[in-house]
N, C-alpha and C positions, 0 to 999 in steps of 0.2 A: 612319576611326576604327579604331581597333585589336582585336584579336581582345578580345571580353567574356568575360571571367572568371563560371563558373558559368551561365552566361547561360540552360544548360534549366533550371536551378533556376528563376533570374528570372523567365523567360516564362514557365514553369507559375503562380508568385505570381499573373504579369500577369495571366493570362488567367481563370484565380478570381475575382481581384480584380474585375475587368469584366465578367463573366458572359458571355465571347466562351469560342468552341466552335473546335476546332482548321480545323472545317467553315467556319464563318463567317468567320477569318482568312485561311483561301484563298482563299475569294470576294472579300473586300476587296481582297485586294492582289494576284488574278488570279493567284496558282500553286497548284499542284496541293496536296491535303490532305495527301499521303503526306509531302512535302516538310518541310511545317510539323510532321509524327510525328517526322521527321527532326530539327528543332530543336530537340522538345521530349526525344527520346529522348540531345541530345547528340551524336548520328552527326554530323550538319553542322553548321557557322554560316553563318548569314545573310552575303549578300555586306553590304555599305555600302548598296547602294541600298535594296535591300529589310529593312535596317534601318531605315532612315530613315523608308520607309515604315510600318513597323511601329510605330515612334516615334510615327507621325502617328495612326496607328488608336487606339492607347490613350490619346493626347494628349486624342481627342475623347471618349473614354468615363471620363476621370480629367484634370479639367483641371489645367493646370501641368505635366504630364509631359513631360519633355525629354532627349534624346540622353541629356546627361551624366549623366542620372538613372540608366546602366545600367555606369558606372563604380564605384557604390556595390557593399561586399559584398552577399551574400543577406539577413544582418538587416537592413542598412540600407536594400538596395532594399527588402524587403520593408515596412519601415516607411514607405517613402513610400505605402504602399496602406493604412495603419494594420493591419497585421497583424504580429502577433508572432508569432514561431520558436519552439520550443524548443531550445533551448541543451542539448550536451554540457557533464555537469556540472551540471546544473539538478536540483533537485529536483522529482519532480513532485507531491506534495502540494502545494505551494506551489500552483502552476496548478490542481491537483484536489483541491481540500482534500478532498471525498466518498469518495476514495479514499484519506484519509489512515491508516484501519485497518490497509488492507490493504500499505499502504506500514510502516508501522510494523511488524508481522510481517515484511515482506519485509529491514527497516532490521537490523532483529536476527538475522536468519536470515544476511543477507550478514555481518554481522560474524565470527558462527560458522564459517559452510563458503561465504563468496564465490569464494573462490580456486577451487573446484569447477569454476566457471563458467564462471572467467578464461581468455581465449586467443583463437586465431583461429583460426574456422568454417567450412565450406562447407553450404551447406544442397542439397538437393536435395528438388524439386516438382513436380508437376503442370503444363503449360502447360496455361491454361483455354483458348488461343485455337488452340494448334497441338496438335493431335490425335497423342498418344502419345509427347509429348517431353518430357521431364527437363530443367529447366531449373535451375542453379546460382546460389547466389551466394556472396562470399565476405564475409567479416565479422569484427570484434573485440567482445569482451566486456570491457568493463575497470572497476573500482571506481572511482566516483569520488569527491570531495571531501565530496558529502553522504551517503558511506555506503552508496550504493545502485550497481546496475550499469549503466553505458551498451551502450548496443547500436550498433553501426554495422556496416550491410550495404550491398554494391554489387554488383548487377549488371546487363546488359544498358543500361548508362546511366545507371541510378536509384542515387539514393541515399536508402536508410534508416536513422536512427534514432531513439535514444529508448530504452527502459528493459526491463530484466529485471529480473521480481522472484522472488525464491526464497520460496515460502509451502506448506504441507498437502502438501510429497513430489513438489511439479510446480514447473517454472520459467515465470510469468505474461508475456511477454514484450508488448509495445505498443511500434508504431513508428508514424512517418510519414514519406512520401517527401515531397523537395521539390520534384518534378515536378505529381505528381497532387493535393499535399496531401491525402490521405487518408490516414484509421489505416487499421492492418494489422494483428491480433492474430493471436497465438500459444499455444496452451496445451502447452507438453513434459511430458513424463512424466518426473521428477527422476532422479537415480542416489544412490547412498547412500556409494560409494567417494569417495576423494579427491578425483580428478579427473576429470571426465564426458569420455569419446570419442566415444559416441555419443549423440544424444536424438532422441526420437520421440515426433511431438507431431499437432497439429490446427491449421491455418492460416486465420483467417477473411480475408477482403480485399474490395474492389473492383474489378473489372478494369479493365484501361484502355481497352476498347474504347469505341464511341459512347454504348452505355448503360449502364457503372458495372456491368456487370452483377455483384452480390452473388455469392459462393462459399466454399464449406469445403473443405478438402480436406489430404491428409495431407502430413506434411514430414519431411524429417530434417535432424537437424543434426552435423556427423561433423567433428572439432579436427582439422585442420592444422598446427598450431603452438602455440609457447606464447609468452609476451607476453616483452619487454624489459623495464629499469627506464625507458624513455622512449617514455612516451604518446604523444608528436606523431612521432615516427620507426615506431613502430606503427601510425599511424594510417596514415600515407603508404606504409608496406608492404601494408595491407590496402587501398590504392586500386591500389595494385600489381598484386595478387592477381589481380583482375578479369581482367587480359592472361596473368601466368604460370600461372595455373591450376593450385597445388600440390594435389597428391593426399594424401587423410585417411592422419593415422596408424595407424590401427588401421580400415580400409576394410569396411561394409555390402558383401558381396560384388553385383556389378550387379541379378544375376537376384534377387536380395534386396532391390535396391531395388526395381527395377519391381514385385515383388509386395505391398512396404508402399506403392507410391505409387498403384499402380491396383488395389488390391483391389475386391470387393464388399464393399457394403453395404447396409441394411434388410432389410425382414421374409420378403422370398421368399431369399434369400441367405440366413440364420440361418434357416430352414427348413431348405434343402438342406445347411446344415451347412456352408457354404460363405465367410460373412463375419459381422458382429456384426447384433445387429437396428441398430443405427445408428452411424454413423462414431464411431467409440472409439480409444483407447490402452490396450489389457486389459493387465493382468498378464500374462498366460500367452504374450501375441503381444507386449511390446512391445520395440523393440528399444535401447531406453537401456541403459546401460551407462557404467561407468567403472573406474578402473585406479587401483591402489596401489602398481605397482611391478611388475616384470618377472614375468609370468605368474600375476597375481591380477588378475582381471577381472570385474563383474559388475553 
């Protein structure tokens, strides 16, 4: 069989869908768990044999599951599990009508100042799993069809998105990868200039270790670029990015990141005068920012 298109997408759907553990698939099919982080991270594929095998393991836990079933794109594999995506371009009220308020503000705010938003990203964050590392990803922001902004970020493998919404002076951002299928929220601190350089925000997520472990923790987000008039040639420069790794236009100097990404925080730190009583974006510390033209920034 031939190399499968998206296939850590797929196999993350699969292994959801079947309630198997990256643990549990090593053990069925006798190789090592690192191997299978491997598949799921995108690093490797699967030789033919131990596809087939893998075919076999889900066969039994979703009957009818067959080879060819991994030819299908990621909606369509994933609708052999009856699971729906969300779709670039999608509105999400439609799917969360609960959130339709606040989509509605967000719908009218994009109309206003989207363009703010528009472009392509590098974030810089926290590793929850590797101790003192800044880990990047790179991303597009682009308006879509129903008025609102899509989000797409890639890095280390994964791929994220799903929606930013401009509401109350902060940008609401919610994604999900389609590895781990989990949400990932975001809250940024807005800019008021035309066009935003920098934003500094609050990251909630899931990790991908063995036990999901829950985390907050701070982020930035610093424009690399700005968009074409063609969305699918944008897109595929921002899967681009991942490898060239372009440097922000207007650069958080380093020692500037590492102090917004590893600061303190809570009540002995805002004692000592030293960090907020709890993880925040203040005014006075945050470092969003945006630009109106050659040497007006703020």
């Amino acid at each position: 069989m031939d190399h499968v298109g998206e296939f850590a997408g797929k196999l993350g759907v699969a292994l959801k869908a079947t309630s198997l553990s990256r643990v549990a698939v090593a053990q069925a099919l006798g190789v090592d768990k690192s191997l299978v982080g491997r598949w799921l991270s995108g690093a490797v594929h699967p030789t033919e044999h131990n596809l087939a095998r893998l075919t076999a393991l889900l066969a039994d836990r979703h009957a009818g599951f067959r080879m060819t079933d991994w030819d299908a794109d990621l909606d369509g594999f994933a609708g052999r599990f009856g699971i729906a995506l969300p779709r670039r371009g999608a509105d999400p009220g439609v799917m969360l009508p609960h959130l339709r308020p606040l989509i509605e503000i967000a719908r009218e705010e994009t109309g206003r100042r989207g363009a703010t938003y528009e472009g392509f990203f590098r974030t810089a964050r926290p590793s929850l799993l590797v101790a003192d590392t800044v880990f990047h990803e790179y991303g597009v922001v682009r308006r879509n069809e129903a008025g609102l902004l899509d989000v797409a970020m890639r890095g280390s493998g994964l791929l994220f998105e799903g929606w930013a919404l401009p509401a109350h002076n902060n940008l609401f951002v919610f994604l999900y990868d389609s590895t781990g299928l989990s949400p990932l929220s975001i809250v940024f601190r807005g800019v008021a200039l035309p066009k935003a350089m920098v934003l500094d925000g609050i990251m909630l997520l899931a990790a991908l270790d063995a036990g999901r472990t829950p985390a907050a923790m701070p982020v930035l987000l610093e424009r690399v670029g700005d968009l074409t008039d063609d969305p699918e040639a944008d897109y595929a420069t921002m899967i681009a990015m991942e490898a060239e790794m372009p440097a922000p236009l207007d650069p958080v100097p380093d020692a500037e990141v590492r102090r917004r990404l590893f600061r303190d925080a809570g009540p002995v730190s805002s004692e000592q005068g030293r960090g907020d009583r709890v993880l925040a974006v203040t005014a006075s510390d945050a470092q969003s920012r945006g630009a109106a033209g050659p040497g007006l920034r703020g």
